[in-house]
TIMI-2910 file (N, C-alpha, C, CB; in pm, 1 decimal, decimal comma, always signed):
<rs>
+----------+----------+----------+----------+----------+----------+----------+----------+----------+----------+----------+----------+------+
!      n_x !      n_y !      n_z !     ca_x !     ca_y !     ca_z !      c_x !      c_y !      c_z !     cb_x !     cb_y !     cb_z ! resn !
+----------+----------+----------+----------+----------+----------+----------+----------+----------+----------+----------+----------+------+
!  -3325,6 !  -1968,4 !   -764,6 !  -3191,2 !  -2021,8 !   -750,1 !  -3101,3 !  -1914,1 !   -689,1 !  -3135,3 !  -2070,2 !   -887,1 !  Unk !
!  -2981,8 !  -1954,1 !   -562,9 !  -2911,9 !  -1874,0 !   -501,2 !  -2783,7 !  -1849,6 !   -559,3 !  -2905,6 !  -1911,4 !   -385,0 !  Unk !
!  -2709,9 !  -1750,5 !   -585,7 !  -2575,2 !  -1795,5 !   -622,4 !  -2486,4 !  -1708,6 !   -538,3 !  -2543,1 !  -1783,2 !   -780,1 !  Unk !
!  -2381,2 !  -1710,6 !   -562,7 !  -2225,2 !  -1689,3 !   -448,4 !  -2212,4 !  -1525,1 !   -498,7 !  -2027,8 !  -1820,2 !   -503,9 !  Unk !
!  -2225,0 !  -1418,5 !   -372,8 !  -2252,4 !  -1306,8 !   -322,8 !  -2118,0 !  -1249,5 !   -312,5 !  -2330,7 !  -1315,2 !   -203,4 !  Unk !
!  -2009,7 !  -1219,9 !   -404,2 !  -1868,6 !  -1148,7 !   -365,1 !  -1856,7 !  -1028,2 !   -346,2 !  -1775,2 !  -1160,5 !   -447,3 !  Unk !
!  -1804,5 !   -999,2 !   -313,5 !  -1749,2 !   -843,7 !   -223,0 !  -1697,8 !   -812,4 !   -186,4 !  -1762,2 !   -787,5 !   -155,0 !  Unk !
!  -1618,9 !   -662,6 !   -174,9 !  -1568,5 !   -599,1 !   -120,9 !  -1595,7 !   -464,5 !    -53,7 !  -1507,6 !   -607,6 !   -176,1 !  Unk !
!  -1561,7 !   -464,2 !    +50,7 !  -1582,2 !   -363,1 !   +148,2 !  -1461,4 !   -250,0 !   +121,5 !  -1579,1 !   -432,3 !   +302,8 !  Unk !
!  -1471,1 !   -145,8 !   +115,9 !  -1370,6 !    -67,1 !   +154,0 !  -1363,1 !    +32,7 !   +279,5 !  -1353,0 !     -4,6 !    +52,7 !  Unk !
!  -1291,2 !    +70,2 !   +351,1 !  -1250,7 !   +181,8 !   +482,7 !  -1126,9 !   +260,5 !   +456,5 !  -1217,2 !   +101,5 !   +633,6 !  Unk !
!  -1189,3 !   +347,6 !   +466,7 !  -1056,3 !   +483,8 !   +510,2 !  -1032,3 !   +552,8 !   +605,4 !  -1051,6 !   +591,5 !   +449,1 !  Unk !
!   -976,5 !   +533,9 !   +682,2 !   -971,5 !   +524,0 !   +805,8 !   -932,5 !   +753,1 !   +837,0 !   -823,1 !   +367,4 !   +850,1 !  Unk !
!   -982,1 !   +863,4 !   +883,2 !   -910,3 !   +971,7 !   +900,5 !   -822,5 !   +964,7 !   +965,1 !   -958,5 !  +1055,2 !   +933,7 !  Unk !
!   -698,9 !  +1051,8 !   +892,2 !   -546,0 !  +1056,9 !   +968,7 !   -550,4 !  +1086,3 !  +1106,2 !   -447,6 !  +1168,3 !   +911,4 !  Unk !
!   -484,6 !   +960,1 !  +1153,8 !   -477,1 !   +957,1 !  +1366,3 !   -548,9 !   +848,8 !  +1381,0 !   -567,7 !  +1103,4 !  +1485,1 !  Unk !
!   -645,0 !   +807,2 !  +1285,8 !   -756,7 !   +698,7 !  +1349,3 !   -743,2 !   +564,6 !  +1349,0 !   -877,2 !   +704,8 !  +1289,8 !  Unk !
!   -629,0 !   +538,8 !  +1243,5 !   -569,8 !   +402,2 !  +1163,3 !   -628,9 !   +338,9 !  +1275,2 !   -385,5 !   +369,9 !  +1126,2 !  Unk !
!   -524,7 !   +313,7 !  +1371,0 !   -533,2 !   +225,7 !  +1458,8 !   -699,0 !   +198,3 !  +1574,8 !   -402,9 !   +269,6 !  +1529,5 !  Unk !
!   -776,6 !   +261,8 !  +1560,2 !   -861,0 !   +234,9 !  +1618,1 !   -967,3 !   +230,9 !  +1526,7 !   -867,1 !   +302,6 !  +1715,1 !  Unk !
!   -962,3 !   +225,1 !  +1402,7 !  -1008,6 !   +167,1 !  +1276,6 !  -1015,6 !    +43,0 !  +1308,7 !   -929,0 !   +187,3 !  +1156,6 !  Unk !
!   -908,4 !    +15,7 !  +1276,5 !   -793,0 !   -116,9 !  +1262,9 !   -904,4 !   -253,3 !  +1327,0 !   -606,8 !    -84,3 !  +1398,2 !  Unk !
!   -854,7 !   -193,6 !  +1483,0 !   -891,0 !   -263,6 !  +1632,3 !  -1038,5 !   -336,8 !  +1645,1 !   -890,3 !   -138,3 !  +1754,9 !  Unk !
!  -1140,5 !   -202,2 !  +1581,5 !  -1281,8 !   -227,2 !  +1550,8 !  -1317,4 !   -328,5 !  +1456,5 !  -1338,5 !   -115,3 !  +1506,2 !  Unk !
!  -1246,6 !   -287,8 !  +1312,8 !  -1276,6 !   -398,7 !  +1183,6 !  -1208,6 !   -541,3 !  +1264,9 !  -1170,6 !   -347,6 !   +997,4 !  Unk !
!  -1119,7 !   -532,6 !  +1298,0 !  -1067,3 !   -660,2 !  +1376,8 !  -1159,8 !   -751,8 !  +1438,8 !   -983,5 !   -621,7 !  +1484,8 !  Unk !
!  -1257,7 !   -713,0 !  +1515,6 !  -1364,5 !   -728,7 !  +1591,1 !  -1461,8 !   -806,6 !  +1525,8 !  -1412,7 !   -612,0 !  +1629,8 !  Unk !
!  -1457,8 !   -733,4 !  +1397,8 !  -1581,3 !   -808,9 !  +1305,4 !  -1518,3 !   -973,1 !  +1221,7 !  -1634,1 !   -668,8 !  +1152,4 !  Unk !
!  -1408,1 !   -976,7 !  +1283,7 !  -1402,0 !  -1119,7 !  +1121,8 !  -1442,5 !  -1199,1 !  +1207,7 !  -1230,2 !  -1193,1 !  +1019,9 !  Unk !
!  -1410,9 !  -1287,7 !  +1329,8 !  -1408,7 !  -1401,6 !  +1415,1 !  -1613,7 !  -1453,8 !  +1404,7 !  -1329,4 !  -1336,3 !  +1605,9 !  Unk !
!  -1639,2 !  -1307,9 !  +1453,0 !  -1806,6 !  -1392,2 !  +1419,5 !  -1893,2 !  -1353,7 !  +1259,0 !  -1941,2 !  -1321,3 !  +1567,4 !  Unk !
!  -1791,2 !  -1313,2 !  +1201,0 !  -1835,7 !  -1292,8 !  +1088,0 !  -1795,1 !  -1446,4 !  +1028,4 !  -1774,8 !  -1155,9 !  +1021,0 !  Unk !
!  -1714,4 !  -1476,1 !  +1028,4 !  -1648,9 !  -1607,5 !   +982,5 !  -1723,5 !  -1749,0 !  +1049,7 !  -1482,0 !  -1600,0 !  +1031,3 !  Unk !
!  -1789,3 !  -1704,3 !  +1108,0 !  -1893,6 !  -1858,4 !  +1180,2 !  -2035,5 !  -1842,0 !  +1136,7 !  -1908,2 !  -1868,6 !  +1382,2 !  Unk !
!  -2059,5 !  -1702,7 !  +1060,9 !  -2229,2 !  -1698,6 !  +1023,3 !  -2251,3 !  -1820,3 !   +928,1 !  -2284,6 !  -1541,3 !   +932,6 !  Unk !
!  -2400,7 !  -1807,8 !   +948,8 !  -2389,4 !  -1889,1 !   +826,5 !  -2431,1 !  -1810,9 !   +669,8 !  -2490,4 !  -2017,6 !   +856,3 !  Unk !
!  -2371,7 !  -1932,7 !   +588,3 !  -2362,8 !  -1876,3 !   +503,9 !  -2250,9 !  -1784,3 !   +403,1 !  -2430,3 !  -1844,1 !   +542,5 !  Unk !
!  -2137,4 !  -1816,0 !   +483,5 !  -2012,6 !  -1694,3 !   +503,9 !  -1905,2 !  -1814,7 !   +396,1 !  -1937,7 !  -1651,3 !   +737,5 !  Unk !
!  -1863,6 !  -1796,1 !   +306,6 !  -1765,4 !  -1853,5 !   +259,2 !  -1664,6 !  -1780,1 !   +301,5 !  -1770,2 !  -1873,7 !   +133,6 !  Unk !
!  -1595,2 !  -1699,6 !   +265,8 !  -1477,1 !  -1630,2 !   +338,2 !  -1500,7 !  -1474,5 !   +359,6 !  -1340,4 !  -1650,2 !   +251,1 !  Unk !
!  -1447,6 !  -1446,5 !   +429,5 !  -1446,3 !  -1320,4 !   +468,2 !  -1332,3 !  -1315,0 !   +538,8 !  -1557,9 !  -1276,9 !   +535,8 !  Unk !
!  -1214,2 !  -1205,8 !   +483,6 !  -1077,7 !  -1158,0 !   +522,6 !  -1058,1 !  -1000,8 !   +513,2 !   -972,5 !  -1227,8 !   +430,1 !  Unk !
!   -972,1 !   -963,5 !   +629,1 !   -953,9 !   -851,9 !   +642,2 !   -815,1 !   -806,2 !   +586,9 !   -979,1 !   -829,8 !   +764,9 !  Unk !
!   -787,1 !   -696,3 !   +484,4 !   -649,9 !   -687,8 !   +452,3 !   -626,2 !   -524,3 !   +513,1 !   -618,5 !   -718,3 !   +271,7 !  Unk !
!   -457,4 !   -500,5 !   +458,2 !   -433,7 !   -298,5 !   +486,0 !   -385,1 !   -302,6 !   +389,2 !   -333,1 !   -202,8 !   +611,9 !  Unk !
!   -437,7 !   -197,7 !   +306,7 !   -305,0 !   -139,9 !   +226,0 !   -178,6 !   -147,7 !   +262,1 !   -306,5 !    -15,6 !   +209,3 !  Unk !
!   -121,2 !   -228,3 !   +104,2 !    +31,9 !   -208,3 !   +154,9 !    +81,4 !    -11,8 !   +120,8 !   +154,1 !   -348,1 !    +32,6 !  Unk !
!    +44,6 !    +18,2 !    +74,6 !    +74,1 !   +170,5 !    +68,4 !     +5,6 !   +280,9 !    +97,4 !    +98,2 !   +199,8 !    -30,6 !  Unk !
!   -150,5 !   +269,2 !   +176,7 !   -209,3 !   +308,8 !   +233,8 !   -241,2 !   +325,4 !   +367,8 !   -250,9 !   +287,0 !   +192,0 !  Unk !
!   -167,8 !   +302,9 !   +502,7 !   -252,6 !   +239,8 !   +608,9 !   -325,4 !   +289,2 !   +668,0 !   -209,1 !   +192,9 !   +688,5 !  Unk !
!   -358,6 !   +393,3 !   +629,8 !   -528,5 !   +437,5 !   +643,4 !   -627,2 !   +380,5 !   +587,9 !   -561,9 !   +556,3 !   +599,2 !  Unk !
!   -614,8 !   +293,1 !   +460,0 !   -726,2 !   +192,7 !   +359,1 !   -721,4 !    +38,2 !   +444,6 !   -651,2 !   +166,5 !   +152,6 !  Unk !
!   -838,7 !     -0,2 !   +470,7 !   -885,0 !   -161,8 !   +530,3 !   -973,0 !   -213,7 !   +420,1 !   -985,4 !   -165,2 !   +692,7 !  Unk !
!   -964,6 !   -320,0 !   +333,8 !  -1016,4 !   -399,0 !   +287,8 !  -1044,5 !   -523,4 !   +327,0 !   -979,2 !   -395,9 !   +215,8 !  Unk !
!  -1223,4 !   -547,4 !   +355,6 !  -1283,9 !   -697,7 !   +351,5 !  -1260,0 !   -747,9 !   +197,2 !  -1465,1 !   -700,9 !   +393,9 !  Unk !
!  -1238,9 !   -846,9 !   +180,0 !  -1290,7 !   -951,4 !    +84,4 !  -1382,9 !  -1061,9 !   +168,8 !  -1157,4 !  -1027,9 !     +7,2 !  Unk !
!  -1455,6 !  -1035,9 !    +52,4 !  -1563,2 !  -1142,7 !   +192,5 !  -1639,7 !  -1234,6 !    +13,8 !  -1769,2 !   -979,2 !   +358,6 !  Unk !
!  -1751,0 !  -1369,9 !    +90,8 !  -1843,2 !  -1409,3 !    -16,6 !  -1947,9 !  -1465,9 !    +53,9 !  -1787,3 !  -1504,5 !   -122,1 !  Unk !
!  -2010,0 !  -1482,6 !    +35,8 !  -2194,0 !  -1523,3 !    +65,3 !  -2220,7 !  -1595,5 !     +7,8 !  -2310,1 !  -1441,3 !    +42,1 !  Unk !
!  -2282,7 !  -1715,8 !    +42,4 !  -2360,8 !  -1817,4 !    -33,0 !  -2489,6 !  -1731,1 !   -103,3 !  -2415,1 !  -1946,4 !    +77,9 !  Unk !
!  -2564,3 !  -1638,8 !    -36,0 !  -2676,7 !  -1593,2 !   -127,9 !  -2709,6 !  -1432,2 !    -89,0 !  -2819,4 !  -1697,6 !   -104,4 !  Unk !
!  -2756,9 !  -1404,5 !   -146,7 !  -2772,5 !  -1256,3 !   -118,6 !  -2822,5 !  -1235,1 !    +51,2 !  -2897,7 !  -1190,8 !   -235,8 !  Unk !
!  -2926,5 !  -1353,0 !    +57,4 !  -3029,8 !  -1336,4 !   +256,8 !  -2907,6 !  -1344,1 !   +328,2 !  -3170,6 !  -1507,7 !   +338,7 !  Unk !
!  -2749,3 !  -1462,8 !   +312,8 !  -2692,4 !  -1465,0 !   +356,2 !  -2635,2 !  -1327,0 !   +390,1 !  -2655,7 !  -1544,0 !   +316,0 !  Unk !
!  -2570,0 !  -1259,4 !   +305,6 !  -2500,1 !  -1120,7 !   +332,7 !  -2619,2 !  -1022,5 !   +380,0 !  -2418,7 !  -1057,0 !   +186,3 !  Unk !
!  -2698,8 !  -1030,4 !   +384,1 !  -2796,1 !   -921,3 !   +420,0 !  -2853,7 !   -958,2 !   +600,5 !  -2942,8 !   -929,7 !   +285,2 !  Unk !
!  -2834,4 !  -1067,1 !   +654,1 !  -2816,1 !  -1141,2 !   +770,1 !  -2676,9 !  -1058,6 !   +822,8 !  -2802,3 !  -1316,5 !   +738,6 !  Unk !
!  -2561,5 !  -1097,8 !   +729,2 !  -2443,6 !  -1018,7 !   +799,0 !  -2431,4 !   -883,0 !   +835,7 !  -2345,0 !  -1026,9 !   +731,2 !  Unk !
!  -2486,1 !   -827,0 !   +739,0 !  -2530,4 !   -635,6 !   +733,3 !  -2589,3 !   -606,4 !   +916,2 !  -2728,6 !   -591,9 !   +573,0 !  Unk !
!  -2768,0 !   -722,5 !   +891,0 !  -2772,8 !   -652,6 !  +1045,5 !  -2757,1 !   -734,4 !  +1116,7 !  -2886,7 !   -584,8 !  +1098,8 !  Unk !
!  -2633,1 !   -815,4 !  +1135,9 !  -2586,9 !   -875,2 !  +1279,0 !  -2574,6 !   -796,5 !  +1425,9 !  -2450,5 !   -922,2 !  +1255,4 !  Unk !
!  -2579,1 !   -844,6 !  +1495,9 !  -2516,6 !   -758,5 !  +1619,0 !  -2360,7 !   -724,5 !  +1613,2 !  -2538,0 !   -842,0 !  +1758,0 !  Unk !
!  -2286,6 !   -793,2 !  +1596,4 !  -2107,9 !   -779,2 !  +1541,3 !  -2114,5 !   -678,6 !  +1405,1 !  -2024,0 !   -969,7 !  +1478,4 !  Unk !
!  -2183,8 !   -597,6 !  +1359,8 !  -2191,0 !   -518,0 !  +1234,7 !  -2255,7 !   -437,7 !  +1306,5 !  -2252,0 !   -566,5 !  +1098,2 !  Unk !
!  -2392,0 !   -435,4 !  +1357,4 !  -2448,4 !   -305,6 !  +1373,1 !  -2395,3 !   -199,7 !  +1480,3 !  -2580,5 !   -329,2 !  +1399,1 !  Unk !
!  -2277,3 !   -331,1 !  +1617,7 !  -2258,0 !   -282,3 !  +1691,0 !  -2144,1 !   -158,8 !  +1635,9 !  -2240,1 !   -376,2 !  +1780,9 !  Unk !
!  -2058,0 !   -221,0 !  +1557,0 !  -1942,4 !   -132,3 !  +1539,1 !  -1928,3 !     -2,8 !  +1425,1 !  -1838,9 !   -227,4 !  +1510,6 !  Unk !
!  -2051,4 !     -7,9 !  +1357,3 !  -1993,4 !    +84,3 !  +1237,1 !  -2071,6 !   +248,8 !  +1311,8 !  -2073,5 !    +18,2 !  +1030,7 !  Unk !
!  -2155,6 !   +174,4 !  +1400,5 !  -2197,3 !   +333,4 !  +1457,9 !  -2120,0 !   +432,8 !  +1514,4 !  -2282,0 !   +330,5 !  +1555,7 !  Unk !
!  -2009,0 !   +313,5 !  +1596,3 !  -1916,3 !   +325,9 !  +1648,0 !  -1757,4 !   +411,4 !  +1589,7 !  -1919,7 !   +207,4 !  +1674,2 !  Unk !
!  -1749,7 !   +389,4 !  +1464,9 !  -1652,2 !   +420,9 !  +1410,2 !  -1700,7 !   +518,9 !  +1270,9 !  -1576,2 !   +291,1 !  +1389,9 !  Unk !
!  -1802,7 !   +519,5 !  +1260,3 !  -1821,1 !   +642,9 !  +1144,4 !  -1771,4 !   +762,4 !  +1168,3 !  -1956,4 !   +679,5 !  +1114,1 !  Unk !
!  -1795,8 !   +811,0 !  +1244,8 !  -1727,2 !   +923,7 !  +1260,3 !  -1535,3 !   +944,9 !  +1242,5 !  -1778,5 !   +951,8 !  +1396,3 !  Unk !
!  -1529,6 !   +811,3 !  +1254,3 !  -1333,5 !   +804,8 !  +1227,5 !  -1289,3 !   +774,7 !  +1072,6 !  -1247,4 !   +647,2 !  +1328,6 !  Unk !
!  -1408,1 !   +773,1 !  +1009,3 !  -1388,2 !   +695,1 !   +862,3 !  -1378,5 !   +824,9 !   +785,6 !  -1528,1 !   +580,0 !   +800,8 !  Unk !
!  -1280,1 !   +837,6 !   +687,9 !  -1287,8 !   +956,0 !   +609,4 !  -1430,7 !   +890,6 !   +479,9 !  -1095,6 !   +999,2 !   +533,1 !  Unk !
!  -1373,2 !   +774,1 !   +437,8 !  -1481,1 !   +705,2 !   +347,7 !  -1469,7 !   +562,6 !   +358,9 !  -1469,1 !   +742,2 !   +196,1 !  Unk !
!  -1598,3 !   +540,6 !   +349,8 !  -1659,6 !   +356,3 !   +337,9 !  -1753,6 !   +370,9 !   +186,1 !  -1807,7 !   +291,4 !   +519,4 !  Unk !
!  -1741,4 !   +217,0 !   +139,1 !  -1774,4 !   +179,5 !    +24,6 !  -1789,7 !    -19,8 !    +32,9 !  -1650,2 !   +254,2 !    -80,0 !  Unk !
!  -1901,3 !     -7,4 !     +5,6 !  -1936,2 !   -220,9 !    -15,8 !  -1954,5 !   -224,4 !   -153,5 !  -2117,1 !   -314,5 !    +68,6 !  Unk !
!  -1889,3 !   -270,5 !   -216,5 !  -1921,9 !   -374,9 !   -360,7 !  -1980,8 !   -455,2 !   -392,5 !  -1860,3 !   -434,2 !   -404,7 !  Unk !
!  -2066,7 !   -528,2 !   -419,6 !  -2139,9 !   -651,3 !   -451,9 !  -2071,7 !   -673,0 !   -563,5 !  -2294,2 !   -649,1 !   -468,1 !  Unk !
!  -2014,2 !   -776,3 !   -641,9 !  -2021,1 !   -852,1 !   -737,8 !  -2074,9 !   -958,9 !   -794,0 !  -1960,9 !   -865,2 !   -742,5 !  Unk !
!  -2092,2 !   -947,7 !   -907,4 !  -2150,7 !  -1082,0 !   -995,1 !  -2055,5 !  -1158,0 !  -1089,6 !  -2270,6 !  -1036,4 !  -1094,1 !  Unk !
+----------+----------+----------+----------+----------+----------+----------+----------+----------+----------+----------+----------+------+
</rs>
């Protein structure tokens, strides 16, 4: 039996980088939001951080989110931007 996959992503973007943080995670909701399997997935900023980007995202099943991990729209960008991240962190919840 499958059940509903919640999560949160966290990003910290290093000071100067906000914005091309930002631009990249941006990139990821539109085909993240048509996978299947994707109940929601939203991108927020800290309201008192704007160096911090938070996904809230949910998955119908675990294959679902693990499909999203190696998408092409995921694998392309985090290679891309690690180096600008002071810290990243994914949550799974139950």
């Amino acid at each position: 039996m499958s059940h509903i996959i919640p999560g949160v992503a966290i990003f910290v973007a290093k000071a100067g980088a906000e914005a091309e943080v930002e631009a990249a995670l941006r990139t990821l909701v539109a085909p993240s939001r048509s996978e299947a399997g994707v109940i929601h997935y939203t991108l927020h900023k800290d309201r008192d951080n704007p160096r911090c980007f938070v996904f809230t995202e949910a998955w119908q099943d675990q294959s679902a989110f693990d499909r999203h991990v190696a998408s092409g729209h995921v694998t392309a960008v985090f290679p891309r931007i690690d180096e600008l991240l002071e810290s990243s962190e994914v949550i799974l919840l139950d």
